[in-house]
Legacy VTK file of the C-alpha trace (Angstrom):
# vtk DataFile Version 3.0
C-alpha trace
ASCII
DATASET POLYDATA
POINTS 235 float
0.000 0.000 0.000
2.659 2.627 0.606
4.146 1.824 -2.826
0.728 2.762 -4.304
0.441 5.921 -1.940
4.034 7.196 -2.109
3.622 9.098 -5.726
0.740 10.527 -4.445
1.732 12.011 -1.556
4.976 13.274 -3.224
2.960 15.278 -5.121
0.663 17.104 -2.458
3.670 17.749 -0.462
5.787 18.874 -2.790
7.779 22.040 -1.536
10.615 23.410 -0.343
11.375 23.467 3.464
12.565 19.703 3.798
14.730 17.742 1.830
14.916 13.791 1.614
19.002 13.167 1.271
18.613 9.430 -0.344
16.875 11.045 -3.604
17.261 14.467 -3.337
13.527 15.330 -3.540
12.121 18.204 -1.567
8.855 19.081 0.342
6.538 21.352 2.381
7.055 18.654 5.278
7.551 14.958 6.009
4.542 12.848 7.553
3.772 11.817 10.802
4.937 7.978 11.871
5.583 6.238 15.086
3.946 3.064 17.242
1.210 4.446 19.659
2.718 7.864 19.669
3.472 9.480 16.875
6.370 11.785 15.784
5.488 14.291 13.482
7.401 15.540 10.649
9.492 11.886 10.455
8.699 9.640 7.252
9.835 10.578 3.837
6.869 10.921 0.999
9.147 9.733 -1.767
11.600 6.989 0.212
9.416 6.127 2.921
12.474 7.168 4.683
12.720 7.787 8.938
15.204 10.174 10.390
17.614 6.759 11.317
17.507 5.962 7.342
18.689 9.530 6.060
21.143 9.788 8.884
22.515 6.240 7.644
22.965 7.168 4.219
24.342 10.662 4.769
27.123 8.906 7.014
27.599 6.169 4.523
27.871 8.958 1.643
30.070 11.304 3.427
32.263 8.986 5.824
32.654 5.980 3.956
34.032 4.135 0.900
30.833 2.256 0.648
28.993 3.682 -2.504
32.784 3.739 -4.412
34.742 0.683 -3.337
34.403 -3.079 -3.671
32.271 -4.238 -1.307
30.296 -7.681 -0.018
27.403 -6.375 1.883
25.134 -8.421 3.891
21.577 -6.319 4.818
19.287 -7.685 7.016
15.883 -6.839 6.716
16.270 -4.263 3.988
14.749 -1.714 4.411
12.333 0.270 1.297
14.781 3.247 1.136
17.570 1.422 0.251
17.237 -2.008 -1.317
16.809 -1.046 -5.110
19.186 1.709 -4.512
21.830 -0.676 -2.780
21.015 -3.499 -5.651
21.818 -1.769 -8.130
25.030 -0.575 -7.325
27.938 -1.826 -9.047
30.482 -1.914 -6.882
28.523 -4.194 -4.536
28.491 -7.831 -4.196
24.911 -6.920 -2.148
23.305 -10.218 -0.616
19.986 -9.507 1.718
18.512 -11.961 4.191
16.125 -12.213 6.688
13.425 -14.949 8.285
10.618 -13.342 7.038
11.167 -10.548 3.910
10.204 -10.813 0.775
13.129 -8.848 -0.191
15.462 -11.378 1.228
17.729 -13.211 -1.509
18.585 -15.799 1.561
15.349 -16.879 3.781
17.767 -17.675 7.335
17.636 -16.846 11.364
20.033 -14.411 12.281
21.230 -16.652 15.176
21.755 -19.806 12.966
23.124 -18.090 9.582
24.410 -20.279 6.248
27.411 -17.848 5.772
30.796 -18.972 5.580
33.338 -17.409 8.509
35.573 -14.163 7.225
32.607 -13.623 4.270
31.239 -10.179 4.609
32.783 -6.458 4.384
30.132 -4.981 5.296
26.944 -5.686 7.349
23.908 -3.793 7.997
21.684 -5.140 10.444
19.788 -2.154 11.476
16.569 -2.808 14.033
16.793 -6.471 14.376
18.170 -7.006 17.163
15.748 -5.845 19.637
13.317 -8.742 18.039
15.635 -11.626 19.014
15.606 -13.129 22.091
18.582 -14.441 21.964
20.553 -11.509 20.563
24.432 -12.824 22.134
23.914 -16.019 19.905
23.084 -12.968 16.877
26.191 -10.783 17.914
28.351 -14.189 17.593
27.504 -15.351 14.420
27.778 -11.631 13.086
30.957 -11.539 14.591
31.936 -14.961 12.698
30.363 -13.925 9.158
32.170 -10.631 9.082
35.771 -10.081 7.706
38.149 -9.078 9.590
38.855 -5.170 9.013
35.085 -5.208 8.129
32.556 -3.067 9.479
28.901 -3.118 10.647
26.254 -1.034 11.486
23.653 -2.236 13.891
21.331 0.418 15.235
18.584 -0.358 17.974
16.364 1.449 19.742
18.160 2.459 22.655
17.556 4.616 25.581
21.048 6.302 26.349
19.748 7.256 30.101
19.816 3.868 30.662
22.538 1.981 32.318
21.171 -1.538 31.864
19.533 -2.777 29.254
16.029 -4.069 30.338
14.255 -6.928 29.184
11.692 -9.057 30.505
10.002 -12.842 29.411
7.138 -12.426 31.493
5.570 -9.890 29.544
3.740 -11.640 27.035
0.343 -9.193 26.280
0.906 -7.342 22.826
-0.310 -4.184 24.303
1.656 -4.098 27.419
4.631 -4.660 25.193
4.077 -1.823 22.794
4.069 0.099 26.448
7.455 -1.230 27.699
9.696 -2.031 24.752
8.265 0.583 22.122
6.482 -2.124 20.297
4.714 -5.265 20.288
6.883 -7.521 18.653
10.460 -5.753 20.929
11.777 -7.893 23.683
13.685 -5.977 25.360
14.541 -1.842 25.384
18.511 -1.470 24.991
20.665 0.694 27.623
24.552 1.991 27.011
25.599 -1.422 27.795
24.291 -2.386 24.648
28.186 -1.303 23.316
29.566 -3.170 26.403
28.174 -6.488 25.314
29.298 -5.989 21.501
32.294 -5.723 22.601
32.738 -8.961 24.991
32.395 -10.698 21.577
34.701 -9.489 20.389
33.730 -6.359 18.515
35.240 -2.909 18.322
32.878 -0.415 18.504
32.630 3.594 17.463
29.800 5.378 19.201
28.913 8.181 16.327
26.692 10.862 16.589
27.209 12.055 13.028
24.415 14.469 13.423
26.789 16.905 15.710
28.736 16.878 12.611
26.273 18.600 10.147
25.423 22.511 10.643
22.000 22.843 12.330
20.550 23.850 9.050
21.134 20.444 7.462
20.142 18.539 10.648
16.807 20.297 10.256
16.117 19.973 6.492
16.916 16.489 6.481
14.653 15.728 9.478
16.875 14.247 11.783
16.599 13.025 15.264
19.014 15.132 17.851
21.285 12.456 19.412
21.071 9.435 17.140
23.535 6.981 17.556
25.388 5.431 15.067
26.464 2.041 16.518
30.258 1.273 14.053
31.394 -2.260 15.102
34.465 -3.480 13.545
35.855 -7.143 13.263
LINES 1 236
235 0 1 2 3 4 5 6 7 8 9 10 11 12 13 14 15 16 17 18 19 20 21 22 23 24 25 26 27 28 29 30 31 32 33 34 35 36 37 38 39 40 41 42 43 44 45 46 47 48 49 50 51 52 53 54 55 56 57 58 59 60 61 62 63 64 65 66 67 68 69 70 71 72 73 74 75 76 77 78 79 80 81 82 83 84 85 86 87 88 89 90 91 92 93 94 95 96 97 98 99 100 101 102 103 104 105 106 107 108 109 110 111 112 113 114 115 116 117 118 119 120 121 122 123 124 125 126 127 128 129 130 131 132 133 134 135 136 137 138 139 140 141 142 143 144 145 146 147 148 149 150 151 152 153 154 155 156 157 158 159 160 161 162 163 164 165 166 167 168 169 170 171 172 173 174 175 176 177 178 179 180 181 182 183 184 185 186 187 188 189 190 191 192 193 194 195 196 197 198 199 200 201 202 203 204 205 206 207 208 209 210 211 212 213 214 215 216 217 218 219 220 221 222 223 224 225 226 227 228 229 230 231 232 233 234
C-alpha cells in the first residue's frame, strides 16, 4: 500500500522546506509515523524514509568508501529506502537476508546463519536485534560472518539514560509490550551497555553521533533526530 500511496503524496507535499538526502527530492514537510505515539514531521513521501535511514545514508555517503569501493554487503531486513538503490550498485556484491522478507535473496535466522566465517565487508543489520531473544547467539555469528577489518552497522532502539539494558520474558500481552519495549513484537529496550556487550564478543565499537557533525541547518532539512547513535562495530 505505501508503494501505491508514495507518488501521491509526493505530489501534495511537494515544496521546499525539507529535503529527503537518499533522492534528493524536496517538500513542504515529512509525515507523521511512530507506534502508539506518533512523531510528526518523520517519514519521507518519496523513500518512505525515517530520520535513522537519512542519517545512515548521509554517514555512509560522506564517511565511507561504501557507494565507491568493492564491497560484499550483507543487509538484514532491507529496508524500502535502500534495497533497489543498494542493488543496483555496481560496486557491490549486495546479498539480503532475513526470516521473514520478501526482499530477502537468503530466507535464514540471524542466530543460525548459512554464511561462511571471514565472508562479509560490510553488514547492515539495522533494528533487528531488539526482536531476538537471543541476541548474544546474533552478535556471535555476526561476529563470525564478518571479515576481519570489516565493518557493521547495527542500530537499535536504545535509551542512552539507561545503564542496563532491560528486558523481561514475562511480559507476554501485545499491548503491554508496545508500552514497555516501544512495540509489540520488541523484547527488550537497549541501555549503554548495549556497546559493552558488543564488545565482549569481540567487537570494536565507534559510538557516532554524526548528526553533531552537520550545521543545524542540514540537521533540520533532512529531518533528523538530535542524538542518534550510530552504533560502528568493527571485526
Amino acid at each position: 500500500m505505501s508503494y501505491i500511496a508514495r507518488p501521491v503524496l509526493a505530489f501534495f507535499l511537494k515544496g521546499n522546506q525539507f529535503t529527503d538526502p537518499i533522492d534528493g527530492k524536496s517538500f513542504k514537510s515529512f509525515l507523521p509515523y511512530g507506534y502508539g505515539n506518533q512523531r510528526n514531521n518523520v517519514l519521507s513521501p518519496s523513500t518512505l524514509s525515517l530520520e535513522r535511514h537519512r542519517l545512515l545514508w548521509l554517514y555512509l555517503k560522506n564517511e565511507t568508501d561504501f557507494f565507491t569501493a568493492p564491497k560484499k554487503v550483507l543487509h538484514f531486513a532491507p529496508e524500502q529506502a535502500f534495497y533497489k538503490r543498494f542493488r543496483k550498485m555496481k560496486n557491490l556484491d549486495y546479498v539480503t537476508t532475513d526470516l521473514n522478507s520478501p526482499l530477502a535473496d537468503v530466507k535464514a535466522d540471524v542466530c543460525d546463519l548459512p554464511f561462511k566465517d571471514n565472508e562479509f565487508d560490510i553488514i547492515l543489520c539495522n533494528h533487528v536485534l531488539e526482536h531476538i531473544p537471543d541476541d548474544t547467539k546474533a552478535m556471535q555469528e555476526l561476529y563470525r560472518i564478518m571479515k576481519p577489518g570489516g565493518y557493521g552497522i547495527f542500530q537499535i532502539p536504545q535509551d542512552l539514560s539507561r545503564t542496563k539494558t532491560f528486558e523481561d520474558d514475562s511480559i507476554t500481552d501485545r499491548k503491554e509490550r508496545a508500552k514497555i519495549f516501544g512495540q509489540y513484537d520488541h523484547v527488550r529496550i537497549y541501555g549503554r551497555d548495549y556497546f559493552d556487550k558488543l564488545r565482549s564478543i569481540g567487537f570494536k565499537v565507534e559510538e557516532v553521533d554524526y548528526t553533531t557533525k552537520l550545521s543545524d541547518v542540514d540537521a533540520t532539512r533532512f529531518c533528523l533526530a538530535e542524538g542518534e547513535i550510530i552504533p560502528l562495530v568493527r571485526k
